[in-house]
C-alpha positions as CSV (number, residue, x, y, z in Angstrom):
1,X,79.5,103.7,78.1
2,X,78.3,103.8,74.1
3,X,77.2,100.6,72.7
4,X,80.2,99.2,70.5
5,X,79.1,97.8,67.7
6,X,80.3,97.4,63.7
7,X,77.7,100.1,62.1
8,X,78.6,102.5,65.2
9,X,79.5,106.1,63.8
10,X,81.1,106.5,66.9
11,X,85.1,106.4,67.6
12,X,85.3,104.5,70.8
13,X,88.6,104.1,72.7
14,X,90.4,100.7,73.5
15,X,88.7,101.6,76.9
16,X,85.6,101.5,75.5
17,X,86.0,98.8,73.7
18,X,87.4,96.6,76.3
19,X,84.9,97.2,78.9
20,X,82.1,96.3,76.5
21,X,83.5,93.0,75.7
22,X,83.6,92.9,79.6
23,X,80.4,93.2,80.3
24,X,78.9,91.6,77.1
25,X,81.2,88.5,77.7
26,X,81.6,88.4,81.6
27,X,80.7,91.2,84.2
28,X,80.4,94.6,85.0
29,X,82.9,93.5,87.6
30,X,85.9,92.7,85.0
31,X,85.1,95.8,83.2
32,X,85.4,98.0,86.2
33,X,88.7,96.0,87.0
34,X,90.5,96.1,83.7
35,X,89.5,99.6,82.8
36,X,90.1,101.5,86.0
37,X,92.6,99.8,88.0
38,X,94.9,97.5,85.5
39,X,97.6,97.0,88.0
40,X,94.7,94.9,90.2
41,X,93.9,92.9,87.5
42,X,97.5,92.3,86.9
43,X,98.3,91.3,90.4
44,X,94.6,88.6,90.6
45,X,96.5,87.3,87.1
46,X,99.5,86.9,88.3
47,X,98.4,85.1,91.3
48,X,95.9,83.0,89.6
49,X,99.0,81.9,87.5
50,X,101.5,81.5,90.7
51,X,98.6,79.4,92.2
52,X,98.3,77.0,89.0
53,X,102.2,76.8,89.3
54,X,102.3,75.5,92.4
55,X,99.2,73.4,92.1
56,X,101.1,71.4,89.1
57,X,104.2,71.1,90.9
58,X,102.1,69.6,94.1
59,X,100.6,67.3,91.5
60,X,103.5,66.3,90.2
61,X,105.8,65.5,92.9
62,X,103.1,64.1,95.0
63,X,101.7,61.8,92.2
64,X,98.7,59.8,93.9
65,X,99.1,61.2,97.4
66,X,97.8,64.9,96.2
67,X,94.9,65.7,97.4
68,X,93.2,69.3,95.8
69,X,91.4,70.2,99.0
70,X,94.5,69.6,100.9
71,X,96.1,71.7,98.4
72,X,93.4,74.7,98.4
73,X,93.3,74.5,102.2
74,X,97.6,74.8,102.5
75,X,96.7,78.0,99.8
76,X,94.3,80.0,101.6
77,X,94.4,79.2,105.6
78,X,96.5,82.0,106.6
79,X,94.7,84.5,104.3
80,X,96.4,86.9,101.6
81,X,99.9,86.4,101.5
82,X,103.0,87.6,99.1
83,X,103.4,85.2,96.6
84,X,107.2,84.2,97.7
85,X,106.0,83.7,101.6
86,X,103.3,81.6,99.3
87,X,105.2,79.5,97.5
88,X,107.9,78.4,100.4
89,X,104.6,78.0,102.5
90,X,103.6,75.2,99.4
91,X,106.5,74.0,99.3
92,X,107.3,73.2,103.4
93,X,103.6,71.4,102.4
94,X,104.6,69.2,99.5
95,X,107.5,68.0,101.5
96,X,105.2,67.7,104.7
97,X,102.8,65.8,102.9
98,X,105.7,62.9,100.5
């Protein structure tokens, strides 16, 4: 991958470009991830934000009584799941756990 930078003579491609900021700001990982397969990086964000949903609803309906590594444990104990099957499992929890 070329070095981007602002005396570069060379026309780089959004690509390009975002995979360096990738690996100059995070990991070679991220880069790989957002450049070749953008529809996995789109389903881990769309996750991460499903997750934080639920996590602030839990919070909020359960006020003192939410614990987070209840909450982590109710996420991940039955492994990957679809995010709908996800949040009715969180739910069934929150009520479980007023």
């Amino acid at each position: 991958m070329p070095q981007v930078t602002a005396q570069s003579p060379v026309m780089v491609s959004d690509r390009d470009r975002k995979g360096q900021f990738c690996l100059d700001e995070t990991c070679f990982t991220c880069a790989r991830i957002k450049s070749a397969w953008p529809g996995q990086a789109l389903s881990y964000k769309m996750g991460q934000r499903k997750i934080l949903e639920l996590r602030e609803r839990a919070q909020k309906e359960l006020g003192p009584k939410f614990d987070l590594r209840a909450f982590h444990d109710a996420v991940l104990d039955q492994g990957p799941l679809p995010l709908d099957v996800l949040e009715t499992k969180i739910n069934d929890w929150i009520t479980k756990n007023k």
